[in-house]
N, C-alpha and C positions, 0 to 999 in steps of 0.2 A: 422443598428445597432439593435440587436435581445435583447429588457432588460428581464432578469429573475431573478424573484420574492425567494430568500428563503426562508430556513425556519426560519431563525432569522428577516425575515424583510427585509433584505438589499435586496442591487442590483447590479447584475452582468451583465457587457455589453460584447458580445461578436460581433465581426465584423460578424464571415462566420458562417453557421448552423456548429454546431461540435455534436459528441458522448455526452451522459452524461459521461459517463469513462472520456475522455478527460476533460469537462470541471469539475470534482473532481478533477483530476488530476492536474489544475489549481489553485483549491481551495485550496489544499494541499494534498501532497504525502501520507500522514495516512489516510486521508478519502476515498482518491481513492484504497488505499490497504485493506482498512474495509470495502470498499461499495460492495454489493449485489446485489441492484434492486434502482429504482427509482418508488417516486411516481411526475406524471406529472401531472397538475392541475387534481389531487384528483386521479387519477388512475394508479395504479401500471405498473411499464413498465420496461424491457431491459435496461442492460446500455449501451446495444451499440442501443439505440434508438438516431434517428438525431433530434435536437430541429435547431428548421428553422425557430420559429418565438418566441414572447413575451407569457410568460407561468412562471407559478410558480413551482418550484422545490423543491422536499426534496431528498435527498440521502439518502438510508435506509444502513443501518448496520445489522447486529445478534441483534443490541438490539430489533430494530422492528420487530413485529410479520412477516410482509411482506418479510423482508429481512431473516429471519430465514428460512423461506417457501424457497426462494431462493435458501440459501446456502443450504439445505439438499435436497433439488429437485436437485441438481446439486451432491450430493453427489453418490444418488437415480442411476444418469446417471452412476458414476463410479462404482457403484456394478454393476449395467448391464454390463460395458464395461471388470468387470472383469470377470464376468460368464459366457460371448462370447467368450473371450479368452480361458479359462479354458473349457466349454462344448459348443464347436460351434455347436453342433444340438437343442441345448433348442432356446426356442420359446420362447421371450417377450411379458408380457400384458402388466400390467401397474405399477407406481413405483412415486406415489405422496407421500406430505411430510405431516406428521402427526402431532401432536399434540405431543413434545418431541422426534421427529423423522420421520423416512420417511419405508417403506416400498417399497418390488417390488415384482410382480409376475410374476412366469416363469411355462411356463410348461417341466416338465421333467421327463421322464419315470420313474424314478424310484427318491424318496424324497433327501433332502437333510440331509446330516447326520452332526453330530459335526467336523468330520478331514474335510469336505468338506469345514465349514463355515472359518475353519482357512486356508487351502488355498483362500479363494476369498478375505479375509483380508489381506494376504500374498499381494497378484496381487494387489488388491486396493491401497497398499503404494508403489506400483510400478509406479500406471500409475501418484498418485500423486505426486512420484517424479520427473516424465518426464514432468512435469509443463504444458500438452498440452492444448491448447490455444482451445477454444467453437467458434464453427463459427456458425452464424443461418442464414439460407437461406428458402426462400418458393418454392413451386413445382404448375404447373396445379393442381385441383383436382386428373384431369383424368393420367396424366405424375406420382403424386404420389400412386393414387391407384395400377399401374401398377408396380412401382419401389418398393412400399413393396410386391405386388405378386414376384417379379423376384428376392428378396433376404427372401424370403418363409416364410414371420412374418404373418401367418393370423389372431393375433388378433388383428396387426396394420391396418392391410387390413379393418377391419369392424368397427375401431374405425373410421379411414380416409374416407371409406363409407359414414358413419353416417352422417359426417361436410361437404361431396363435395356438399352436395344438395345447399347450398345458392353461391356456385360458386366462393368463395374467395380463395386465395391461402392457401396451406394446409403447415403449418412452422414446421423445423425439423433445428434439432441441432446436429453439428458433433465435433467430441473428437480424431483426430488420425484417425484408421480406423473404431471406431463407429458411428453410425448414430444411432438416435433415433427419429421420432415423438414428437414432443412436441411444445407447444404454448409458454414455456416459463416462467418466465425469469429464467437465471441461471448467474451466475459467469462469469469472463472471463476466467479463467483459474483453470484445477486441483489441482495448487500448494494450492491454497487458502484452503485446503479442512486439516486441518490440524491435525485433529483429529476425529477419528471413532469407532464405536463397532459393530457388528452382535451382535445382541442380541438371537436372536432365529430363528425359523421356523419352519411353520403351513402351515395346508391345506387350501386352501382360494377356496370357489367353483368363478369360470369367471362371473367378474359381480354383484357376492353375490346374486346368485342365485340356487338354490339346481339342477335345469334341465342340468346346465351346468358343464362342465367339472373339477374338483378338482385341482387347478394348488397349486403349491409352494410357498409360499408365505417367504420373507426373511426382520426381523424385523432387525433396526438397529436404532444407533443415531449418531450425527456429528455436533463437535465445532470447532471453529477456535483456541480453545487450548488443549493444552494435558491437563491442570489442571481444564477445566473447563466439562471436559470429566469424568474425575475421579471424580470431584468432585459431579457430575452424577449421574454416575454408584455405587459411596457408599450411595446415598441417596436410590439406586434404592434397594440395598444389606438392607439397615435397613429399607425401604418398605416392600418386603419379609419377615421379623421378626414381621412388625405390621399387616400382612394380617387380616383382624378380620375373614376370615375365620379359619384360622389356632388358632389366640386368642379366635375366638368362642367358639370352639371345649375343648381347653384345657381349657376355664375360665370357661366351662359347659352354657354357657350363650343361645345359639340357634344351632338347628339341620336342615339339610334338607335332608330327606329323596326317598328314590328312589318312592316312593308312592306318591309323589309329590311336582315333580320337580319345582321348582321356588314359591313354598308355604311352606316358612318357620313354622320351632317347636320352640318355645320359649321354654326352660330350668326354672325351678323355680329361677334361681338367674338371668338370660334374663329378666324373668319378672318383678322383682325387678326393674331392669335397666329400664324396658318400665314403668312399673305405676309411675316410679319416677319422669320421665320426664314428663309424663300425666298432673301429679297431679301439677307440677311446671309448667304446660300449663295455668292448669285451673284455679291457683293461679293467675297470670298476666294478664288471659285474664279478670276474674272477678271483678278484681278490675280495669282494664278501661273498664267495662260497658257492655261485652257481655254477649249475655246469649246463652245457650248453648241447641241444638237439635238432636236429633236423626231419621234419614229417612230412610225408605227400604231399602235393596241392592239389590232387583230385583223392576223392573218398568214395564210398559208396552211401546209396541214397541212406541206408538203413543207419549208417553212422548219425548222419545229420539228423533225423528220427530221432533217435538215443538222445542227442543232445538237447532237442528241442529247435533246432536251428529253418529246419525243414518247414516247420508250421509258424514259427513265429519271426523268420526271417528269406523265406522260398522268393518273393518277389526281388529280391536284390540279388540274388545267389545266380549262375552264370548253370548251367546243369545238361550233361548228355548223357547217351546211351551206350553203352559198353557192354557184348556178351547180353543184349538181353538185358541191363542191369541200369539202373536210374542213379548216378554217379554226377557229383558237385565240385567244381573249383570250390577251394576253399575258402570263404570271406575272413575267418578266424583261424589261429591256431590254436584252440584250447582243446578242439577235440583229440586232436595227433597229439598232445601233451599227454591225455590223460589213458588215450591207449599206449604210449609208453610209462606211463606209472605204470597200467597195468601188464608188462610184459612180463612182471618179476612177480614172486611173494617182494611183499614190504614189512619189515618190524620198526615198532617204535622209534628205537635207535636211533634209524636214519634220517627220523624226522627232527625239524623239517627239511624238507630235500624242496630247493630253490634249482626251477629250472630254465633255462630260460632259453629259447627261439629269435631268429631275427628269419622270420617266415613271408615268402609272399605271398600275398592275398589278394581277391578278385572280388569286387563289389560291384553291382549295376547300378550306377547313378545316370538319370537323365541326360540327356546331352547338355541341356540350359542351365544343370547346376553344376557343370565342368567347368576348370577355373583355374589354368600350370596348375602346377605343382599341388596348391592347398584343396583343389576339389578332384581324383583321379577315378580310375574303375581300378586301379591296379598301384598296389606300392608294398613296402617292405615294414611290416610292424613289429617292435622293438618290444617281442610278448615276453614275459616271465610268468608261470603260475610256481605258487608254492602249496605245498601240501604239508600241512600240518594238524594237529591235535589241540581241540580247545584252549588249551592253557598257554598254547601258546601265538595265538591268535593278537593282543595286544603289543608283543615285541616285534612280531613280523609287520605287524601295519607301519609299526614306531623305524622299523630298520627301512622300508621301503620309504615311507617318508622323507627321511634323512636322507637317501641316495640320491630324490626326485630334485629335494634344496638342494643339494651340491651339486646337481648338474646344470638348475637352473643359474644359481648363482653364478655361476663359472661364467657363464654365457652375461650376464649383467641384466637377466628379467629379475624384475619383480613378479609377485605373485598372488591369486587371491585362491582359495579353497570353497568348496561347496559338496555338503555331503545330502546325494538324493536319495531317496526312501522309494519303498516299496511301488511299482508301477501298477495300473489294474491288470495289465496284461502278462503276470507273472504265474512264477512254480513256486510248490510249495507250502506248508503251512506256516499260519502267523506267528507261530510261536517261533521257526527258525529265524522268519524274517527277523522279528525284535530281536534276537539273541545277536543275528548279526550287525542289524544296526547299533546296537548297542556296542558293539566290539568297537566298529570305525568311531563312534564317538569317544570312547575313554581314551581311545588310543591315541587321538588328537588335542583331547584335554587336557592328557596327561604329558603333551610334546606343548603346550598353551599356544597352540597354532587356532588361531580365530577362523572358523568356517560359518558359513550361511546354508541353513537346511531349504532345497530345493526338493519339496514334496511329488513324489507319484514319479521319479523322471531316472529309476533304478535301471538297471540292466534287470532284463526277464526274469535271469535265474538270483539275484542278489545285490543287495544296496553298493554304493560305490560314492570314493572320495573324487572329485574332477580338479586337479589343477587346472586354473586360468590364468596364464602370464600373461605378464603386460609389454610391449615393447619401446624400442625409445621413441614412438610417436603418441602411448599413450592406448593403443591401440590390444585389445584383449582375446588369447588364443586361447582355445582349451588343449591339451596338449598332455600331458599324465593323466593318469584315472588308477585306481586302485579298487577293484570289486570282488567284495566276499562272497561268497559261495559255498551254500549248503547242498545244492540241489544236483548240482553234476555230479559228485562224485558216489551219489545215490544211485541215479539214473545210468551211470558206467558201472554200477556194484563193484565199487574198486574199495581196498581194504586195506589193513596193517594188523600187525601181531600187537596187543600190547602187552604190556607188564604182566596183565595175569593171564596172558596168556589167549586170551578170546580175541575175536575181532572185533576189528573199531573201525567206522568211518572216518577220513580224514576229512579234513575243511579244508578249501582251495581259496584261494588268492588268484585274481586277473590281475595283471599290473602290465604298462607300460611307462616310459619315459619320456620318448622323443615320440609314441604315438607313431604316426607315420612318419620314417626318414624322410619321403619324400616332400610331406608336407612342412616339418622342422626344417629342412635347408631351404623352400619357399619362406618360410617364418624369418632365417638368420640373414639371409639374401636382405630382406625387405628391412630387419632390425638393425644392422649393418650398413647399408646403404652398398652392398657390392663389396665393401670395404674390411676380407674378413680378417679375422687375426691373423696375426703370420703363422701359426699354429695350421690353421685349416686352410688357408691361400693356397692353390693350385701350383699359384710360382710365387714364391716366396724370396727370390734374388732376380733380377734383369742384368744382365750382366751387358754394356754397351761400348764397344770396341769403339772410338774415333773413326781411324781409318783402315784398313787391311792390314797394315804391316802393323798393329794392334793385336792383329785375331791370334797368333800363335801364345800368346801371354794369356790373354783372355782365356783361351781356353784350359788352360793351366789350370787358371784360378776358377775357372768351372767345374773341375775334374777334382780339386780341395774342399769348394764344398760342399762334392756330392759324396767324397767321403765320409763328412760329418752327418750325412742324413740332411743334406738342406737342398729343397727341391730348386732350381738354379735353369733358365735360358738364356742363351744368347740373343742379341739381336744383331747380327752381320750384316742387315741390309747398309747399301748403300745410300744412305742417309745423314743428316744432320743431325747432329747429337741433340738436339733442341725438341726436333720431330719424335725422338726415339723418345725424348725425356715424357713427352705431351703421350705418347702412345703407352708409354709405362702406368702413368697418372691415371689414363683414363681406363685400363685394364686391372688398376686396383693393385698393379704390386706393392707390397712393402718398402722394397730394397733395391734402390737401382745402385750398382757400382758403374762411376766413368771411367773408362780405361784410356788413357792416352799417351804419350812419350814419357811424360813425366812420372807413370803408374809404373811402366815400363823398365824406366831406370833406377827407382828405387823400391820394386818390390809391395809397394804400397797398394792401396784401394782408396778413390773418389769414392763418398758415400754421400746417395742421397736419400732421404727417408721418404714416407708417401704422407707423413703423419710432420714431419718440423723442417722437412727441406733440406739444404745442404746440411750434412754434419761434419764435415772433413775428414781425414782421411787418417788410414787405417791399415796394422800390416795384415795379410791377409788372414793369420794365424787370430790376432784378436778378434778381427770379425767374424768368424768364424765361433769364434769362442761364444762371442756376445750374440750373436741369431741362436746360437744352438741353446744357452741356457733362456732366451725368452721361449723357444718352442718348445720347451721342456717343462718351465711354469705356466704353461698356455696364458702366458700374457694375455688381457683383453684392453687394450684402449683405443678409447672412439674416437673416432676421429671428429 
């Protein structure tokens, strides 16, 4: 009798080894129709895997990430089987499942065009209606390398190369008369496949590498419902409308110029936007007790060295020659942190001393992976490290924490947590490692904030917490991180007095918030829809004179609420108040006041909102009143 373990707990006896398919099948009919893949004590597997002894079982579905991957890697196979059908000389590379979707590349003489992508959509609801059943079978190494030369796929040929070296059988997956290379897992059958889109296609170079050949690359996504499809594809339609590249451009906020690419122009009302947030940094961080520093952007080579940054981060790093001397833009602030720790003796005392940088920094990213704002070479990182003493290691993660919720909150993400562990390519011994991870864990368990341990995926020198917000499309940033650190302040032999009087290493803290400014105001652009609180609006009042013999009043009442701190334009053109009103709307101010005879004679303000429309009218003194205490509780409401 073979007992396995679910996911609810219980326990299912089976007499003979069976399929997982079968034994859902057993479970009930809906879970074996919604089931995907299986995880088998703790590791993803095939449903037509045979369970032959005692082991714990979950059935994955779409809901789970694993099983998602599944179903669109199996989708991934039916666009290939349709593009074989359709051009049997194109060549297959590869066609994994992405993040909202799966991709595949082909190489084919000549690209693929729009009537193309609707034929292969066409075929693809064909072969899902012929419901054809996945078989998975393995080959020799050497029997498979040969069988992909003898149906002429060479870049299966050098994928199946790569894996024959440790001599295990090489697994491919058949659909009808397609066969594909694959490890798996996928579906049982086409039918399941129920809903699909081509979304586009690009040139992808073999490998994602420049030396190699430019293949076709064919984006798509796939649910097991039409409605959860569409319901998709309109999120993906008002995506497009929130680009904040596109909202950049027309809100006048940031420019990037062919002069230099991936180093963003801030706009005069951009900048608005960036000191806004700054200043509402430097507010929260001050009042819990940081103080605040500023450090070089170029260093010398030997710093980066000391760090470790040099060897384990030189291919992104921007670097010249000075005197004879090997000198780096800085991609990080931690090192100019920890050389002003060490400017001083430190005693106990001071600890911990919370310090915090808004530094800018220079990363070499690709030109193909430049993107506004959220992908740049250059922006401004919102660092804090703290320096403290073992013990006190769990309050500091717990105070940083709680800083990272109040800001998201404020803003109206939700959010999810992920603490990563140790990478192969790290400093260090084990034992600090564990001491550290251990610390980010109690510190979280003990705040009962739910995180997901994301193995191997640490910073070099120490584990680290990743906020992932979500925005109002549903849509997920990483964005905070918090990483412990044993290793730096070793490697800087930086110290403190303690209590009895010897030296002591401190422990450091990396922490960010907004991550990159530059990327957060892409983020709140896109989460906003343009539309930001009157808090952070660039112009926060429109101020709209009628006709000329309007403007001497008007500007009165512009000159009152720049008293109160409330950012305020005119619009004097000679225009139709209707025009002015549609030019306000579409610029995202909050607040237009109409100014006209009637404003005139009695002292009053026309108010219109951007958010409920006309509100009527107001002495200038109350409104005033009323903007200056929303900008003060940073109001957030969505429009």
């Amino acid at each position: 009798m073979i007992k396995i373990t679910l996911k609810d707990g219980s326990i299912k006896e089976i007499e003979n080894s069976s399929s997982v398919f079968d034994i859902a099948k057993e479970i009930s009919q809906g879970l074996a129709k919604a089931a995907c893949a299986a995880r088998i004590d703790g590791e993803v597997k095939d449903l037509r895997t045979i369970i032959d002894k005692d082991c714990t079982l979950e059935i994955l579905t779409f809901d789970d990430e694993d099983g998602r991957k599944a179903f669109r890697h199996t989708a991934s196979h039916i666009l290939a089987q349709a593009v074989k059908r359709l051009y049997p000389d194109v060549k297959l590379a590869i066609g994994p499942a992405i993040d909202n979707g799966f991709y595949y590349d082909f190489d084919k003489e000549t690209p693929f065009l729009p009537e193309d992508l609707t034929k292969i959509e066409a075929e693809m609801k064909k072969i899902v209606k012929e419901g054809i059943k996945l078989e998975q079978y393995t080959m020799a190494p050497d029997e498979a390398i040969q069988y992909l030369k003898d149906v002429d796929e060479p870049y299966k040929v050098e994928l199946c190369e790569e894996h024959a070296g440790n001599g295990e059988p090489i697994s491919f997956y058949k659909q009808g008369e397609f066969t594909d290379l694959c490890a798996g897992p996928h579906l049982m059958s086409t039918s399941s496949v129920k809903a699909f889109k081509l979304t586009s296609c690009t040139g992808a170079y073999w490998r994602g590498s420049e030396k190699n050949k430019m293949l076709s690359r064919i984006y798509a996504t796939a649910f097991p419902k039409k409605e959860e499809l569409e319901e998709y594809l309109a999120k993906i339609e008002e995506a497009k409308k929130r680009d904040h590249r596109k909202l950049g451009k027309e809100l006048e906020l940031f420019t990037i110029m062919d002069e230099g690419p991936g180093f963003p122009f801030f706009l005069p009302k951009g900048m608005i936007l960036k000191n806004t947030l700054i200043d509402y940094w430097r507010q929260i961080h001050t009042r819990d007790g940081y103080v605040e520093i500023s450090s070089p952007m170029m260093l010398n080579r030997q710093l980066w060295e000391t760090s470790g940054h040099w060897y384990h981060y030189k291919d992104n790093m921007y670097t010249t020659v000075i005197d004879d001397t090997d000198f780096a833009i800085k991609p990080m602030n931690c090192p100019g942190g920890l050389l002003v720790y060490k400017s001083k003796p430190r005693s106990y005392r001071e600890l911990p001393i919370r310090m915090g940088e808004l530094g800018l920094v220079h990363r070499h990213e690709k030109s193909g992976a430049l993107h506004g704002l959220m992908r740049v070479r250059c922006f401004t990182q919102d660092d804090a490290h703290i320096f403290m003493m073992q013990d006190q290691i769990i309050d500091e993660i717990k105070g940083v924490v709680k800083l990272i919720d109040e800001v998201y909150t404020l803003f109206g993400f939700k959010y999810h947590v992920e603490l990563s562990t140790q990478p192969e390519d790290s400093m260090g011994s084990k034992e600090d490692w564990d001491v550290a991870t251990e610390g980010l864990k109690n510190a979280l368990e003990e705040l009962n904030l739910p995180y997901v341990i994301n193995e191997g995926d640490g910073a070099f020198y120490g584990p680290k917490i990743d906020f992932h917000l979500e925005d109002s499309l549903g849509r997920t940033w990483q964005c905070g991180t918090i990483q412990l650190d044993f290793q730096l302040p070793v490697r800087f032999d930086i110290d403190y007095t303690g209590a009895d009087g010897e030296k002591h290493k401190p422990i450091m803290i990396h922490r960010v918030v907004f991550g990159s400014i530059e990327r957060f105001i892409g983020i709140l652009t896109e989460h906003f829809a343009g539309a930001f609180p009157l808090w952070l609006s660039p112009v926060q009042v429109e101020l709209m004179p009628i006709a000329d013999r309007h403007n001497e009043f008007t500007e009165k009442v512009a000159n009152e609420l720049k008293k109160f701190g409330i950012r305020a334009d005119i619009d004097s053109r000679s225009e139709k108040i209707g025009f002015k009103i549609r030019e306000a709307q579409l610029q995202k101010v909050p607040y237009m006041l109409v100014i006209g005879d009637k404003e005139v004679e009695t002292g009053n303000v026309s108010i219109r909102c951007r958010k409920r429309g006309d509100i009527g009218t107001m002495s200038v003194e109350e409104f005033c009143a009323m903007v200056k205490k929303e900008i003060e509780e940073k109001t957030i409401i969505t429009d």
